[in-house]
C-alpha positions in Angstrom: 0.0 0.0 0.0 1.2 3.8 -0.8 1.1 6.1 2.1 0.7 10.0 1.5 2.1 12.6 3.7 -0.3 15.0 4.7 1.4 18.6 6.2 -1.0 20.8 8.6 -0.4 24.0 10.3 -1.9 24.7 13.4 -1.8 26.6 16.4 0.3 25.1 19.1 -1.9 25.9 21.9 -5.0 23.7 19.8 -2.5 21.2 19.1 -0.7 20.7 22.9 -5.1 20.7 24.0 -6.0 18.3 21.3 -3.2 16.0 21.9 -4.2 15.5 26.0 -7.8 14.6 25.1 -6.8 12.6 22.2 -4.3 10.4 24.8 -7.5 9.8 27.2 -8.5 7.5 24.1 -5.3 6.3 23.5 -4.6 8.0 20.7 -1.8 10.0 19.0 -3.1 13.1 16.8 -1.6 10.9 13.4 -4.2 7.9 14.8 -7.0 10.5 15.3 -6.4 12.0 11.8 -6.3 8.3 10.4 -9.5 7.5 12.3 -11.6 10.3 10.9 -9.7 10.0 7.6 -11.2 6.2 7.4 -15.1 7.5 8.9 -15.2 10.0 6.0 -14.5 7.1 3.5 -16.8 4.9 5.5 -19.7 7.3 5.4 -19.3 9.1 3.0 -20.3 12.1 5.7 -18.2 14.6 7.3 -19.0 13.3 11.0 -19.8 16.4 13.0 -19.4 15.3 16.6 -18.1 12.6 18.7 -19.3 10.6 21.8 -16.3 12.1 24.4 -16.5 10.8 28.1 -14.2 12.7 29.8 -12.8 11.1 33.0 -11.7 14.4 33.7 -15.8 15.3 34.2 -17.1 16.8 37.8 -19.7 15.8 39.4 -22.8 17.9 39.8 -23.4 20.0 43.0 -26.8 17.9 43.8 -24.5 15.0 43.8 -21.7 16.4 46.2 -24.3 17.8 48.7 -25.4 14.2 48.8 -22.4 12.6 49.5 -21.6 15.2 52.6 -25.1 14.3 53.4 -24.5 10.5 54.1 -20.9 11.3 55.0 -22.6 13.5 58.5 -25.4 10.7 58.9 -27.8 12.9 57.6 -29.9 10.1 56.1 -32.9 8.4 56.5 -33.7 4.6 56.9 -36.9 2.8 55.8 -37.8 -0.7 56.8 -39.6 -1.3 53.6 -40.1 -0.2 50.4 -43.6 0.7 50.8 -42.2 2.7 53.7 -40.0 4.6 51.0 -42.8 5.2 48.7 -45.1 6.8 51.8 -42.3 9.1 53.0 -42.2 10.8 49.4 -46.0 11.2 48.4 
């Protein structure tokens, strides 16, 4: 198979960015240009937006006032489910 050398100039700042999120997938920036290289040809599309799952993500406030919730015991115990279902109608 021939190979083609493809030359792009970009700003460093988007390329030193686009290089850490590409590494969370295990990717080097001439893998990612490969990859959407072979989708184009697959699809025939321009594809417009990609399913990222940062591990870098926070979690919400609701979810952190939760966790010092049951951290200080502030939490409530039910002896059944029905019980549950009482408490919150």
């Amino acid at each position: 198979m021939t190979t083609r050398n493809f030359n792009v100039r970009i700003d460093e700042n988007l390329g030193t960015e686009a290089s850490k999120i590409l590494a969370n997938y295990g990717l080097s920036p001439a893998q990612a240009i490969k990859l959407f290289f072979n989708q184009v040809v697959a699809t025939k599309q321009v594809p417009l937006s990609f399913d990222y799952k940062s591990a870098e993500k926070q979690p919400s406030e609701k979810l952190l006032n939760a966790i010092r919730e049951l951290e200080n015991g502030e939490t409530s115990t039910y002896e059944s489910l029905d019980d549950f279902v009482k408490a919150f109608k």
